[in-house]
C-alpha positions as CSV (number, residue, x, y, z in Angstrom):
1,X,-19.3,-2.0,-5.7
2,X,-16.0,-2.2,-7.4
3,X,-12.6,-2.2,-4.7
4,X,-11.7,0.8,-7.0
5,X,-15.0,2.8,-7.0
6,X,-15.0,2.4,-3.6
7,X,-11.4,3.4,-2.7
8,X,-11.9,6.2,-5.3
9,X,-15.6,6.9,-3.4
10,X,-13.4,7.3,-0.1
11,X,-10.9,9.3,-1.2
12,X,-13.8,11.9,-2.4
13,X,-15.5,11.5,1.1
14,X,-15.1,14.4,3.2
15,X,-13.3,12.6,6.5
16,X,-9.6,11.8,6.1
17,X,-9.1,8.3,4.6
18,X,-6.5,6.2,6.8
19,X,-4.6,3.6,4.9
20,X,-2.5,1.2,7.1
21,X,0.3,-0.6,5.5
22,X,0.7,-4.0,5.3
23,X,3.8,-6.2,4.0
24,X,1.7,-9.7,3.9
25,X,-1.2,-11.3,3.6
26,X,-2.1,-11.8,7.3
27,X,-1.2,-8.3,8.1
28,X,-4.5,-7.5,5.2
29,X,-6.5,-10.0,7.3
30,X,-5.7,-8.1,10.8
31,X,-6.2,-4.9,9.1
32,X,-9.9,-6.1,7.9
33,X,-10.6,-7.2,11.3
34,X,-9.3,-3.6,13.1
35,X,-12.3,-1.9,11.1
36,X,-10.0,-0.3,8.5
37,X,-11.9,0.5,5.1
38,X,-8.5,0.7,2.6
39,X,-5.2,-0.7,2.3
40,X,-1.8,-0.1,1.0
41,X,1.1,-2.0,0.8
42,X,4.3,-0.3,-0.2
43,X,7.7,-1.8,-1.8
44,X,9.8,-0.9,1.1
45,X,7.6,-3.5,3.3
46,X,7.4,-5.8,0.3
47,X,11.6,-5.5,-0.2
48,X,11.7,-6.0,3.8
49,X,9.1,-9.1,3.9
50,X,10.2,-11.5,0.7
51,X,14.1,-10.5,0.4
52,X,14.9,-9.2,3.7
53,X,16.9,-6.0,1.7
54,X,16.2,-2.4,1.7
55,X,14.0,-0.6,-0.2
56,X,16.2,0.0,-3.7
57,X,14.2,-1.3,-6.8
58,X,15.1,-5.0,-5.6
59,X,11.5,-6.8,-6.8
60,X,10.6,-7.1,-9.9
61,X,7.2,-6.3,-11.6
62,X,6.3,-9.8,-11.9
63,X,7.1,-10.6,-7.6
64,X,5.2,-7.1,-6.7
65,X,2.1,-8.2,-9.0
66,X,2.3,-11.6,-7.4
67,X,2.3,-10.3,-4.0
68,X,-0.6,-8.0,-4.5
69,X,-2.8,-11.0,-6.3
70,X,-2.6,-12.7,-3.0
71,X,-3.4,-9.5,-0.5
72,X,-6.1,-8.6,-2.9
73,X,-7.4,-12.4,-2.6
74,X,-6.7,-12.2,1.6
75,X,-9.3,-9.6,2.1
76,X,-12.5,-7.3,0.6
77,X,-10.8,-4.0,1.1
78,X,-9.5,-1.6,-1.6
79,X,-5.9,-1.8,-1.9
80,X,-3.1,0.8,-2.8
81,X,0.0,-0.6,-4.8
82,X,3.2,0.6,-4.9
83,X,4.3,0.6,-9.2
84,X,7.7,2.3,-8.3
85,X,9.3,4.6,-11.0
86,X,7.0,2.0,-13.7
87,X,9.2,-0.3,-13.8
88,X,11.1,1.1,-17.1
89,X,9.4,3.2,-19.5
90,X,5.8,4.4,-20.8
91,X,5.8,0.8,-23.0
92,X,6.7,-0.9,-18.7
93,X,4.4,1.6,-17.2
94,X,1.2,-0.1,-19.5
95,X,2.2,-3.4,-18.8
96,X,2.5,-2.7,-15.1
97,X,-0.6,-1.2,-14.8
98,X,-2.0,-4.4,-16.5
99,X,-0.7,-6.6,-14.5
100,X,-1.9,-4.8,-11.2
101,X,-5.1,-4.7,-12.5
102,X,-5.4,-8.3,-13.1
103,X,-3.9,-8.5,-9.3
104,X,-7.0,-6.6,-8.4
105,X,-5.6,-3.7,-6.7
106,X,-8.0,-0.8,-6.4
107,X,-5.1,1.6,-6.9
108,X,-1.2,2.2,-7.8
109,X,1.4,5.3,-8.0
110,X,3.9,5.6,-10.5
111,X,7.1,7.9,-8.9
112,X,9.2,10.2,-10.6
113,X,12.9,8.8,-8.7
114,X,15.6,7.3,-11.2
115,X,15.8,4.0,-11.4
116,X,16.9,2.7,-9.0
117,X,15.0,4.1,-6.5
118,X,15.7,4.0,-2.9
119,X,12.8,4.6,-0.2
120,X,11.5,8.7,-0.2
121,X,12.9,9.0,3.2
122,X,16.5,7.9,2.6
123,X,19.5,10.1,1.7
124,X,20.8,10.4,-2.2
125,X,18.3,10.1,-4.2
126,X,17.7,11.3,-8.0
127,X,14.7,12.7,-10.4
128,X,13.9,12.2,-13.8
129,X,12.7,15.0,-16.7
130,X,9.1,16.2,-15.5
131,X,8.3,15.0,-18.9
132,X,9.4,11.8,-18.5
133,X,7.5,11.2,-15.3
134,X,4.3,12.7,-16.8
135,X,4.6,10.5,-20.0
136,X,4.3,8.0,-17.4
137,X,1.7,9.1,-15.8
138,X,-0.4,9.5,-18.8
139,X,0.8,5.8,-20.1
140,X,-0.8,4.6,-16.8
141,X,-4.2,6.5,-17.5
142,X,-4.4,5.2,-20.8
143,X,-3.5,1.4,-19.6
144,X,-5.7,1.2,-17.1
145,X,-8.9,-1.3,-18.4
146,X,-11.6,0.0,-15.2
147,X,-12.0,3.4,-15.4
148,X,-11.5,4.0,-11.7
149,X,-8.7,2.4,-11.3
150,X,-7.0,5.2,-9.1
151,X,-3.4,6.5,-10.4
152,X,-1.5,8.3,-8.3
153,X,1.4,10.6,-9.0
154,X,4.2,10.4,-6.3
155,X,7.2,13.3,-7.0
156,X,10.2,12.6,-4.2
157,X,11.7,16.2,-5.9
158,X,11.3,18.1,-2.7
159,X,15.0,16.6,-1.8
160,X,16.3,17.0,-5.1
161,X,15.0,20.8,-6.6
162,X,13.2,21.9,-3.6
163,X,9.4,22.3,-2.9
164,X,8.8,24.9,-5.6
165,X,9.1,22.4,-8.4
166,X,7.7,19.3,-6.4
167,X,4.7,21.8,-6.6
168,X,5.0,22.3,-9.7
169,X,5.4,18.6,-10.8
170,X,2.5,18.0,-8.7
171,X,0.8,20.8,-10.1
172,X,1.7,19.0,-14.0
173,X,0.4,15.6,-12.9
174,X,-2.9,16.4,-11.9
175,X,-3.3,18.3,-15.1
176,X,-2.2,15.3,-17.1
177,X,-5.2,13.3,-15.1
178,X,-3.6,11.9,-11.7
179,X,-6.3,11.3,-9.6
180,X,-4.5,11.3,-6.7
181,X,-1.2,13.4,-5.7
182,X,1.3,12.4,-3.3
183,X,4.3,14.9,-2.8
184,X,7.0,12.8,-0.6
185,X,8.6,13.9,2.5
186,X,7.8,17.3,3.2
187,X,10.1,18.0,6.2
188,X,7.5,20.8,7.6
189,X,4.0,21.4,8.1
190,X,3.9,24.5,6.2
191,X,5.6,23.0,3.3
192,X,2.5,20.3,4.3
193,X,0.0,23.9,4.3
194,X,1.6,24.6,0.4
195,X,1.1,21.0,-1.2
196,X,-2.6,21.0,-0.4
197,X,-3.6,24.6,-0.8
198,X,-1.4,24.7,-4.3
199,X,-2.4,21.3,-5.8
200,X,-5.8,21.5,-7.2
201,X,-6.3,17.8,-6.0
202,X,-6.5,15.6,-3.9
203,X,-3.2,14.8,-2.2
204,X,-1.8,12.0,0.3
205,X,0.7,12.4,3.5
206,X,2.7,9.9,4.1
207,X,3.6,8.7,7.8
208,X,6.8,7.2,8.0
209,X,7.5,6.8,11.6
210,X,11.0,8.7,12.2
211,X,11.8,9.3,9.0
212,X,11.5,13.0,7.6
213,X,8.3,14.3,7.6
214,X,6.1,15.2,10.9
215,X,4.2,12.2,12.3
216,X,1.1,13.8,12.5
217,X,-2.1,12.9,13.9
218,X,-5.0,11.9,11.0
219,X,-7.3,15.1,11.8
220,X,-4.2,17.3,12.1
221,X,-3.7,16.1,8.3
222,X,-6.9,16.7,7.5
223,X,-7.2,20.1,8.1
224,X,-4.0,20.9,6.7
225,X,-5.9,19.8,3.7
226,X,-4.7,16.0,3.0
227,X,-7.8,13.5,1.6
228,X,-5.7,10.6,2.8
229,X,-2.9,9.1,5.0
230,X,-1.0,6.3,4.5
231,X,1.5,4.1,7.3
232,X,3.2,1.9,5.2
233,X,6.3,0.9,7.5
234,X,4.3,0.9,10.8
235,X,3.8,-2.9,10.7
236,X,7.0,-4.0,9.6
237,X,9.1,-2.0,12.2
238,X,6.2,-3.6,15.0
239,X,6.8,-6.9,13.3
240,X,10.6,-6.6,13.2
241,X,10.2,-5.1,17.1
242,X,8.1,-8.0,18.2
243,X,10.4,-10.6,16.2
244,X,13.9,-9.5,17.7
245,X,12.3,-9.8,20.9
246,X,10.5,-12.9,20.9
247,X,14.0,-14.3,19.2
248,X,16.2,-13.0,21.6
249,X,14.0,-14.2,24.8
250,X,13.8,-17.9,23.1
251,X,17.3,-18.0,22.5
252,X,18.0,-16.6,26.1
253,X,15.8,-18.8,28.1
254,X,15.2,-22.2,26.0
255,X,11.3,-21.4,26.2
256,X,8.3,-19.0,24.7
257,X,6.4,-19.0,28.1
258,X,7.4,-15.5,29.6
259,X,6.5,-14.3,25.8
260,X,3.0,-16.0,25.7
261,X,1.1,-12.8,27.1
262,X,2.2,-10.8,24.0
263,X,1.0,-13.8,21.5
264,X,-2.9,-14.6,20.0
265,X,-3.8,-18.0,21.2
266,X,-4.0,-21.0,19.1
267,X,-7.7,-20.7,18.3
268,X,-7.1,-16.9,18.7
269,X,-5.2,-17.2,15.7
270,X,-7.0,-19.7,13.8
271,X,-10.1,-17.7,14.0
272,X,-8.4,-14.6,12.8
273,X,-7.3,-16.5,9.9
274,X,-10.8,-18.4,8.5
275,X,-10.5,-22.1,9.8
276,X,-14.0,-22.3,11.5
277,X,-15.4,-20.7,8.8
278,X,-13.7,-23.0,6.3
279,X,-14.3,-26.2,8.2
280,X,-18.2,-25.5,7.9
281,X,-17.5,-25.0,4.3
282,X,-16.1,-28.4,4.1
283,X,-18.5,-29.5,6.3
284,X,-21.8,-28.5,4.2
285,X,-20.1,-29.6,0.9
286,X,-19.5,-33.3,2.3
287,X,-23.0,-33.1,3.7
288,X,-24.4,-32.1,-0.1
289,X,-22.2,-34.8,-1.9
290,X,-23.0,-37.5,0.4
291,X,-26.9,-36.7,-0.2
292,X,-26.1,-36.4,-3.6
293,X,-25.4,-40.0,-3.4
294,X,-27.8,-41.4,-1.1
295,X,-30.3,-40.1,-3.4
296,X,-29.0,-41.6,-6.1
297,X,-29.1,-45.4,-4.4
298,X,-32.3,-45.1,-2.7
């Protein structure tokens, strides 16, 4: 099965699908081996991970489709892409979508913020024309080469013109032929209770861990209505956790040894990241070549 019929076959399932966010390709790998069945990677990890810069329309299409080619290589599971506001207009929007597709992401989401964006959760930020952002959405549709390809609609207007026309944008998309509707940063759950039950769609929640919304609970989301969840920052703010820590007890004490409890083991880690697998790979392709040969001089 295609990564996109199967993240679109999850999204239709009746249970809640949970995607964890990841900002590299190791983080896809650890993901994989947690039992998770879909991915996302979003551009505020991405910004975070290869410039070490906020999330503000910093990366380019051409780094975000690069980045994605190599999680999509790292693992199996259906991935969902971040595409920004398109990355310029309807004529961007196509090439983007081609681009992603060739990464082999199972899914993207095109927003509706003015370019430059900043992160759904921050302070200041700025909509374009419904029109606009549905002529986007329909470019994306009309890109897209595999037909399930799954394009989600992401409106941040809930801090800009309230929840009544974030509704209502939503409300546009999916007519226009989103397959997936994601209304950011709802800042209660019965703003949560009206996305789902006025939508006629599937939409996402997104768990950004103190940042505006409630963190809720995946079953809670689920029967306020949500198909899916996404933690894109999680990771990162572990990582970065972890990092400053590990840092500041190096530089403190000359040594990693009080630290080693809260680290994976040398062949820990190379297991997690293929090497016994790839050394019997080697392994059985020396052994073929050299009987290859042998053959030959006998």
């Amino acid at each position: 099965m295609r990564k996109t019929t199967r993240l679109k076959a999850l999204l239709a399932a009746p249970d809640i699908l949970v995607l964890p966010g990841v900002h590299d390709a190791l983080g896809c790998r650890l993901a994989e081996a947690a039992g998770f069945a879909a991915l996302t990677a979003g551009g505020y990890g991405a910004t975070a991970t290869l410039l070490g810069r906020p999330d503000s329309s910093q990366l380019s299409l051409t780094e975000l489709s690069e980045m994605y080619s190599r999680f999509c290589d790292a693992s199996p599971l259906p991935l969902l892409a971040d595409a920004d506001t398109g990355f310029g207009n309807v004529t961007n929007v196509a090439r983007a979508v081609r681009l992603y597709e060739k990464a082999g992401v199972a899914g993207l989401f095109i927003e509706d913020q003015v370019f430059p964006k900043r992160c759904g959760h921050m302070a200041g930020k700025a909509v374009i024309p419904a029109a606009d952002w549905l002529a986007k959405i329909k470019a994306a549709l009309d890109a897209r080469a595999d037909p399930d390809l799954v394009i989600m609609a992401r409106t941040d207007a809930i801090a800009v013109n309230g929840l009544d026309d974030a509704i209502e944008r939503a409300q546009l998309a999916r007519e226009a032929g989103a397959d997936l509707i994601f209304v950011e940063a709802p800042v209660d759950v019965a703003a949560m209770r009206r996305i789902c039950t006025e939508v006629p769609g599937p939409c996402l929640a997104n768990n950004v861990e103190t940042g505006l919304s409630p963190l809720l609970p995946a079953a809670e989301l689920q029967a306020i209505g949500y198909a899916a969840v996404v933690f894109p920052v999680a990771a990162t703010y572990a990582v970065a956790h972890a990092l400053r820590e590990l840092f500041a007890v190096l530089r403190t004490t000359g040594t990693t040894a009080s630290f080693l409890p809260r680290m994976l083991e040398f062949d820990e880690f190379n297991a997690l990241v293929g090497l016994p697998a790839q050394r019997e790979r080697e392994a059985a392709l020396q052994e073929f070549a050299a009987a290859l040969v042998a053959r030959r001089h006998r």
